[in-house]
Every structure is written in structure tokens, then in C-alpha cells.
C-alpha positions in Angstrom: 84.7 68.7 11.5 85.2 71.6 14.0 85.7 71.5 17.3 82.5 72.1 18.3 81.2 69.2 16.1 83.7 66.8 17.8 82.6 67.7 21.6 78.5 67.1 20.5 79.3 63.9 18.9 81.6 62.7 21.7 78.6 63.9 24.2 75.8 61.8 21.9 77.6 59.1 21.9 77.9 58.9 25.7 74.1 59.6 25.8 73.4 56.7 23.0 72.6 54.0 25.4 70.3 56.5 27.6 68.4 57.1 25.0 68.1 53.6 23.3 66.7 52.5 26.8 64.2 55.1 27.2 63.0 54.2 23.6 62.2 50.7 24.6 60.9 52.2 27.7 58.4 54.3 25.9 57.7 51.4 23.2 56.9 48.7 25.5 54.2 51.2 26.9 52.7 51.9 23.8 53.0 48.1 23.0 51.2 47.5 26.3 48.6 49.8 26.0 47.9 48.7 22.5 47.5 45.2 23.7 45.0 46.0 26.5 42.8 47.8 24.1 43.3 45.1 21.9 41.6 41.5 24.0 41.7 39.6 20.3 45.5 40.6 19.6 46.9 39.5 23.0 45.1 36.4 23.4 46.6 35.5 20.3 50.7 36.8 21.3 50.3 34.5 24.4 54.4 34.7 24.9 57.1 34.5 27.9 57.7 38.5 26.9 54.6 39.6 27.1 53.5 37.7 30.1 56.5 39.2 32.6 54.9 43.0 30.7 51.6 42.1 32.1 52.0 40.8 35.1 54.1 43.4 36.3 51.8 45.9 34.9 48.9 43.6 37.1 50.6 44.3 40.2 49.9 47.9 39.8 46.2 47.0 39.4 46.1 48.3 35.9 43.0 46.5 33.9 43.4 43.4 36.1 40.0 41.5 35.1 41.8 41.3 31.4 45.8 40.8 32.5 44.0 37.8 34.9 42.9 36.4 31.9 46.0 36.4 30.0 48.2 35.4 32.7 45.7 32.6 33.3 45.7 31.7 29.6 49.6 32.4 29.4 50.0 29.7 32.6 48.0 27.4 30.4 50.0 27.2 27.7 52.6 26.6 29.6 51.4 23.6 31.1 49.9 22.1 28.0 53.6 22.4 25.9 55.5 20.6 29.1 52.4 18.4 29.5 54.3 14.6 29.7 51.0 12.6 30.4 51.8 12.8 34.3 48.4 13.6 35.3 45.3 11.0 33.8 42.9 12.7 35.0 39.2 13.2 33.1 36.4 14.8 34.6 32.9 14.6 32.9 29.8 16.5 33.8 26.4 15.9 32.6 23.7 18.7 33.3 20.6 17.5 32.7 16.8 18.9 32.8 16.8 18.3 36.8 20.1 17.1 37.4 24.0 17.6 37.5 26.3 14.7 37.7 30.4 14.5 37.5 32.6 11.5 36.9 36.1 12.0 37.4 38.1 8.9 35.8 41.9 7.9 36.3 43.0 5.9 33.4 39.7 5.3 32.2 38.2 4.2 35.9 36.1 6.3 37.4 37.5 7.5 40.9 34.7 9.3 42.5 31.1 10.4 41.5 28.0 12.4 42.3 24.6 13.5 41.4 22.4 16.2 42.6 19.3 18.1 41.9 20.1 21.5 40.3 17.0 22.9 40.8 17.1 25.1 37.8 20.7 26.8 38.8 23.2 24.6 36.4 26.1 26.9 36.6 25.9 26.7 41.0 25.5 23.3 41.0 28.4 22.6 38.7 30.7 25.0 40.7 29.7 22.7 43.8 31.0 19.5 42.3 33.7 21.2 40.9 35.0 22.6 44.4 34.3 19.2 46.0 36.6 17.3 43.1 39.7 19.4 45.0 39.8 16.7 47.7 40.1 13.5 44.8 42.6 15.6 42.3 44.3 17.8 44.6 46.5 20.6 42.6 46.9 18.1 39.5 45.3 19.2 36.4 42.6 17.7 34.3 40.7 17.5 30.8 37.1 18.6 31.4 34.3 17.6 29.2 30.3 18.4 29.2 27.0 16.9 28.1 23.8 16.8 28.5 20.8 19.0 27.6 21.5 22.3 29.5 25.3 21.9 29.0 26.2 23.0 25.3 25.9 27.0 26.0 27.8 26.5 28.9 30.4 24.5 27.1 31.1 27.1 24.9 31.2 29.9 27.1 34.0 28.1 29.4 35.7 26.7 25.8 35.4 23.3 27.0 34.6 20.3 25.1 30.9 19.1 24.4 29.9 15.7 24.0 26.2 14.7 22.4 24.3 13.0 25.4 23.8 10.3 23.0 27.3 9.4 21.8 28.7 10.0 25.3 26.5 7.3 26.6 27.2 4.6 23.9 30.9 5.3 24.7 30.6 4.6 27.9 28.3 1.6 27.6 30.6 0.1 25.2 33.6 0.3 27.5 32.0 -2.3 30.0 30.2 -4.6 28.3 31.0 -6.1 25.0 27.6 -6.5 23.8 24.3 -4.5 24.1 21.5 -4.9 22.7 19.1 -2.1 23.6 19.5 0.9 26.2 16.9 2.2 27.9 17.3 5.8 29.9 15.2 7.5 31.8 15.8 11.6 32.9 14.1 14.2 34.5 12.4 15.4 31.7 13.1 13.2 29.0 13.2 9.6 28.0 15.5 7.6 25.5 15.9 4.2 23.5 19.4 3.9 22.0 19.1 1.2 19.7 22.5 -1.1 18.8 23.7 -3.7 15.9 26.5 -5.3 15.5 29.1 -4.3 12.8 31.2 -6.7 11.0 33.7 -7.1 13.9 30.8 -8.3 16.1 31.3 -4.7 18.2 27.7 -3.3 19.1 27.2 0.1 17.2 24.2 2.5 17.8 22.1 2.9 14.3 19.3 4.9 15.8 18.0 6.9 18.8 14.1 7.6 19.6 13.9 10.2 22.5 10.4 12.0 23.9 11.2 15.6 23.0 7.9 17.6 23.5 6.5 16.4 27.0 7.8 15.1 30.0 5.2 12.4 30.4 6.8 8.8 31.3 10.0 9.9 33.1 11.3 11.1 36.5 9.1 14.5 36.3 6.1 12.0 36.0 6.7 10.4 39.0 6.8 13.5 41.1 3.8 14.5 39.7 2.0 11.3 41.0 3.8 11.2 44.2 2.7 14.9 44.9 -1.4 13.7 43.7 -0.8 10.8 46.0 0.7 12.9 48.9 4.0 11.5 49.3 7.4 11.9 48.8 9.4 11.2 45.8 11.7 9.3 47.3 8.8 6.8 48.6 7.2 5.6 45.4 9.4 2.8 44.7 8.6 1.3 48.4 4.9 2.1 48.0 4.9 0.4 44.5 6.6 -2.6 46.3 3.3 -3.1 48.3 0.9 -2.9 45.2 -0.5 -5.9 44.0 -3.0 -4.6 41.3 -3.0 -2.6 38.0 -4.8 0.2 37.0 -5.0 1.9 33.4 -3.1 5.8 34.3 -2.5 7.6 31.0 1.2 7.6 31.2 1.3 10.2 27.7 0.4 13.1 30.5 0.6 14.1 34.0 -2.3 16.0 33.1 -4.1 13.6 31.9 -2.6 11.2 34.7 -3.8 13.0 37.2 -7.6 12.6 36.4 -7.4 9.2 36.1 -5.4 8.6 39.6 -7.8 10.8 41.3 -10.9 9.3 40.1 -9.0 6.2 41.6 -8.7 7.7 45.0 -12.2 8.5 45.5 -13.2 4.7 44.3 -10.7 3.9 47.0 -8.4 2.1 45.5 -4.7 1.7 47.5 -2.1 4.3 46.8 0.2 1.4 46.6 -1.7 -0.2 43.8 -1.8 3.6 42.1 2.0 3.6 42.3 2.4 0.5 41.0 0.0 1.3 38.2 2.1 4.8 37.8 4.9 2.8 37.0 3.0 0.4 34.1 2.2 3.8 32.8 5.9 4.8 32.1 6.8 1.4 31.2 3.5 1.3 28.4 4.4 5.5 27.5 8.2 4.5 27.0 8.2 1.2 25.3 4.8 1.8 22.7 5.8 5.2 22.1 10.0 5.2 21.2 10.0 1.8 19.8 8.0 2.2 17.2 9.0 0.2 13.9 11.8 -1.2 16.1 12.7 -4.4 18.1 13.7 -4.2 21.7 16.7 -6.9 21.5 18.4 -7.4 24.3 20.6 -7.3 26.0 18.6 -3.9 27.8 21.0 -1.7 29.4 18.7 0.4 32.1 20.6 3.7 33.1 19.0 7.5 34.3 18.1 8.4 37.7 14.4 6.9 37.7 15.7 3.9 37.0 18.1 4.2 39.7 16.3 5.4 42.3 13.0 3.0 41.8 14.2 -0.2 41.3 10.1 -1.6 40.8 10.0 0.7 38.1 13.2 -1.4 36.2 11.2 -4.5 36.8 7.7 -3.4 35.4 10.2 -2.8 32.3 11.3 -6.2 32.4 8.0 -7.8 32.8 6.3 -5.9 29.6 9.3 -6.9 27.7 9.5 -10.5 29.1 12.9 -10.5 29.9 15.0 -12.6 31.3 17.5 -11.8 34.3 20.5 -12.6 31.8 18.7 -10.1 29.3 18.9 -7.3 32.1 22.4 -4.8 32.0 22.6 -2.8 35.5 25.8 -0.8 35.4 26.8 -0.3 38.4 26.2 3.5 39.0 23.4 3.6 36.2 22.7 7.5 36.9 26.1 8.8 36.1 27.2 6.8 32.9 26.6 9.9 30.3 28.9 11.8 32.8 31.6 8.9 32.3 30.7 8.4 29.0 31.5 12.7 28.4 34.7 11.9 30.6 35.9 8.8 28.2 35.3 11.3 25.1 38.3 13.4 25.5 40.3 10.6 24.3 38.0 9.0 21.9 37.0 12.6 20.4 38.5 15.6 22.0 42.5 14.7 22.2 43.4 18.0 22.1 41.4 19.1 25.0 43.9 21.5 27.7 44.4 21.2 31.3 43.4 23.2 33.9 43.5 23.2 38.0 40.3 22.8 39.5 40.8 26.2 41.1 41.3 27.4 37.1 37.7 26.2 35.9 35.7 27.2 39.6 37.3 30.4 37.8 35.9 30.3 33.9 32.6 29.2 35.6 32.2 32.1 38.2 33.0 34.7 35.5 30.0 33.1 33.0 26.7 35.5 33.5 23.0 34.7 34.1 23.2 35.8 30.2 25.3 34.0 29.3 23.9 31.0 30.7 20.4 31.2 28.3 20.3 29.4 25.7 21.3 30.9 22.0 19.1 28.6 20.0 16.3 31.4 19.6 13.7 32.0 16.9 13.6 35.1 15.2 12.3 38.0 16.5 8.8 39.4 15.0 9.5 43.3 15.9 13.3 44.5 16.3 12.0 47.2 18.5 8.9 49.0 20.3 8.9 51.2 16.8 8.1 48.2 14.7 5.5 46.8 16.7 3.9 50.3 17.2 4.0 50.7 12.7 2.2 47.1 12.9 -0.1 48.2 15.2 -1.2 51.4 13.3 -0.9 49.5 10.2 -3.3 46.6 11.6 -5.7 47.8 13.5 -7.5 45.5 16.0 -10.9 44.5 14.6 -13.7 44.9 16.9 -15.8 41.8 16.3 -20.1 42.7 16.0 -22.2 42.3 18.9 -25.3 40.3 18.2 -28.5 41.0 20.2 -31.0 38.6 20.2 -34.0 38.8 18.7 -37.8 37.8 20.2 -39.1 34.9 18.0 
């Protein structure tokens, strides 16, 4: 080697750890712009490396809607691999037709509950119970499970856990009584019978399930139809039923239907109170002779859902067409939120590998859920994929113009 080969090499190798830095420089830049084009690839390479990348990267403001979500994920992770069983926190949340209600259980006891009206806007009315929950769980983190029948979409779209209404609800009825017979719930829009037998162990075990799916007659929407015919408020049925004294035959299969039949009352001038009353025979007689059929009402009868709740003479017309007996009557004792405990008690009974998060983490995963995503996925097919289909049918199937008949003399 000459002497001008010996002076390069001495002069590379003094630049040799220059250069291997500002390799890794320019790699971990390429590796970091690959990965933010890439949502699928870094949600999967949640590691300590990349997570000091990105959230240096985040302080420069660089794509921070998807470096938020991986830190967020990243922090996660974390929490869920040091996780020691510190925090027993379970937080269920039932969305229903009308209604929202959460649970939040401690070791299996429920600490705190609410219910509220939704008034068709699930996703704000769940982000209100959830912000309130901060005062009961503080920073702690817990499991979140939903149910009910406008939860599922929203379920997945948050990637938490979803319980069926059904199974949420024996869960929870099984955890405080040792024996039921019958259960009886009443919702905004809906109406169930969830029918028990014993097993061999002598441990009650749902075998079938009748609900009202097609029409809301007979439950809580029913009632505000009558109340609103009768020019009162919901909330005073149950003390105007109180002061009836007399039945009347109301169709109870339609508030249509109802309707005609309570104001034809009115102008023979029969009591409002004697109306409500007979409003409440009418879900009793809709509920019973149309979901039991084939089956026996055994009892014990567990009563649970918000009419049931909230219009106590409505649980006692029940108990009168069924003949029952006050030891043959089960009143939990929050009967409108035990699907939302029953959700909560599911994490451990079916989702054990449900993660953590902060309250503050979930307000989160809910704000960033759209109106579109809120709408439900379970669609029928589409006639015409676009305006040029329909048009070809059109021109293909021309509207008929049907004859016009004059008449005749004679």
C-alpha cells in the first residue's frame, strides 16, 4: 500500500463512527416514515423503541391524530403486562332503545350507578356517565364491558367487549339469588321473559328467551303513549293508576290501537285513573299471553327494566294476573340497572382478557367514534349500487300507466 492509500484509510477510519451514526440517523427516518404510512404495521410493533421514535417525532406535531394513537395503545400495553390485579374495577354499560345505564362494581359489588334517557344520542350519553365515573374511580384503571340493543356497533368501534343483553342479565341475576324461576323485563321498546330450570346441581340455568321484537306495544314506550292521550306526565301514571279502582279492556298489542279504545273511554267519561290502571292490565295481558306462549311462568319472578321500576302498580297488576304470592315476587334492589351489572360481572365470567384503560382513555376512543360510525352495520342489500343502475331499471321497466275508465249511461 502507498502512502497515499495509508493516509485515506487512516482518515476513514477516523470518519467510521460519523458515518455509522448518520446511517442510523437516516434509517430510523425511513423506518418512521414507513410506519406512519403504514397504521396496520405499527399497531402491530407496539415496542419501547418505537414508542420514544414517535413521541419525539409527536412533539414536533408530525401526524399527531395517528402517533396519539400509538402512544395511547403503546401506554396500554404497558399497563396491561405490569397489571398485578391492584385495581378491581368493572364498569358495565347498557344502552338501550331509550336508555343508558352504567354499573361500576368493585370486587363484584356494585359501587355506584345511574340511568338516563339518551334521547336517541347513545354515544353523548355514554360519554356523560363515563366523565361522571372519574369522581368513584379516580386515575385507577378499569375493564369496560357493553350491552344492550344499540351497544354492539359501538362496542366494536371502541374494541371493547360485548355482552348479549340476555346472558348479561342471567349473570347477574344468578349472582344474588340462588334460585329463579322466571324473569320478567320490561324496556323502552321491548319486552322479555327469560325462562330458567334447574340443572343437575340444582343451579337455575336459562333454556329459553321470548322477547317482543317487531312493536313496542306493552312496554315503557306504551305508557308514554297513554300518558301523553291522557294529558299527563310520564312520571305520573303510576300515582294515577294508584287511584283507579276499575278495569277497562285497552288493546295492549298497539298504542295505535290503544289509543282508540282509551279515547272512546274519555268521552263515555270514564276516570283517567281507572284508564291508567286499565293501561297497565293491558301490558300485563300483551306481555304474559303473548311471550309465554307454550311455557309456564314458575316462579320465583324476577321483575327488572325501568317500567317496572318506575311504576311500581304496574309490578303488582303482574302479580295479580299471575296469582303470585309475595314470596313468589324477586325485586333486586336497583331492578333498572342489573343488565348493566350483569355486562360488568361478564368480564370475568367471559371476557378475562379484557385491557384497562383510564377513564380519561375511553372519554377518548368514544369522542373519536363518528355519527357513521355510530349506525348500525346490520343492513340489507342494496337494490341499485348507483344512480346508473336505477336509471338502466328505469328505462328497462317503464312505468305502466294504468286505463282510465269513463262511465257509461245505463
Amino acid at each position: 500500500m502507498n502512502e497515499f492509500g495509508i493516509v485515506a484509510c487512516c482518515k476513514v477510519g477516523k470518519l467510521a463512527p460519523y458515518i455509522v451514526e448518520k446511517l442510523k440517523s437516516i434509517f430510523k427516518k425511513i423506518y418512521l416514515l414507513y410506519i406512519e404510512s403504514n397504521e396496520e404495521f405499527y399497531l402491530k410493533n407496539i415496542n419501547y423503541e418505537n414508542y420514544i421514535l414517535l413521541k419525539r417525532r409527536n412533539k414536533k406535531g408530525d401526524n399527531p391524530e395517528m402517533l396519539e394513537k400509538f402512544i395511547e395503545e403503546y401506554n396500554l400495553q404497558e399497563r396491561n403486562e405490569k397489571k398485578t390485579g391492584g385495581d378491581n374495577y368493572k364498569v358495565g354499560i347498557d344502552v338501550g332503545s331509550t336508555t343508558t345505564k352504567i354499573v361500576v362494581s368493585e370486587n363484584d359489588k356494585f359501587i355506584y350507578h345511574k340511568y338516563i334517557r339518551h334521547f336517541a344520542k347513545q354515544k353523548e350519553s355514554i360519554l356523560t356517565l363515563l366523565k361522571e365515573i372519574r369522581t368513584v374511580v379516580g386515575e385507577h384503571a378499569v375493564k369496560l364491558c357493553m350491552t344492550g340493543s344499540g351497544a354492539r356497533n359501538l362496542a366494536k368501534k371502541v374494541e371493547v367487549p360485548f355482552t348479549q343483553e340476555v346472558v348479561a342479565n342471567s349473570l347477574a341475576l344468578k349472582k344474588e339469588y340462588h334460585k329463579i324461576g322466571t324473569a320478567i323485563e320490561l324496556g323502552g321498546q321491548d319486552a322479555k321473559i327469560i325462562f330458567f330450570r334447574d340443572d343437575d346441581k340444582g343451579e337455575s340455568q336459562v333454556f329459553d328467551m321470548r322477547m317482543n321484537g317487531s312493536c313496542a306495544g306493552g312496554t315503557g314506550a306504551f305508557i308514554d303513549e297513554v300518558a301523553t292521550v291522557l294529558g299527563v306526565e310520564a312520571a305520573d301514571m303510576n300515582a294515577l293508576a294508584e287511584d283507579g279502582d276499575s278495569v277497562y279492556d285497552i288493546s295492549g298489542r298497539c298504542g295505535v290501537f290503544a289509543k282508540t279504545d282509551i279515547q272512546a273511554l274519555l268521552n263515555q267519561g270514564v276516570k283517567k285513573a281507572d284508564i291508567a290502571l286499565s293501561s297497565y292490565h293491558a301490558i300485563a295481558k300483551q306481555t304474559i299471553g303473548g311471550l309465554s306462549q307454550g311455557l309456564d311462568i314458575n316462579t320465583p319472578v324476577a321483575f327488572e327494566g325501568g317500567p317496572l321500576t318506575f311504576h311500581p302498580r304496574l309490578k303488582d297488576v303482574f302479580a295479580e294476573r299471575l296469582s303470585l304470592t309475595p314470596e313468589d315476587i324477586i325485586v333486586p334492589e336497583h331492578p333498572e340497572i342489573m343488565v348493566a351489572y350483569g355486562a360488568a360481572l361478564s368480564i370475568d365470567e367471559i371476557h378475562k382478557g379484557a385491557a384497562f384503560y383510564t377513564v380519561d382513555e375511553l372519554v377518548r376512543k368514544f369522542e373519536r367514534v363518528t355519527a357513521e360510525d355510530e349506525e348500525s352495520e346490520e343492513m340489507g342489500m342494496l337494490y341499485f349500487e348507483n344512480a346508473a343502475e336505477l336509471q338502466d331499471f328505469k328505462e328497462k321497466n317503464p312505468r305502466l300507466t294504468p286505463p282510465v275508465y269513463a262511465p257509461r249511461a245505463g
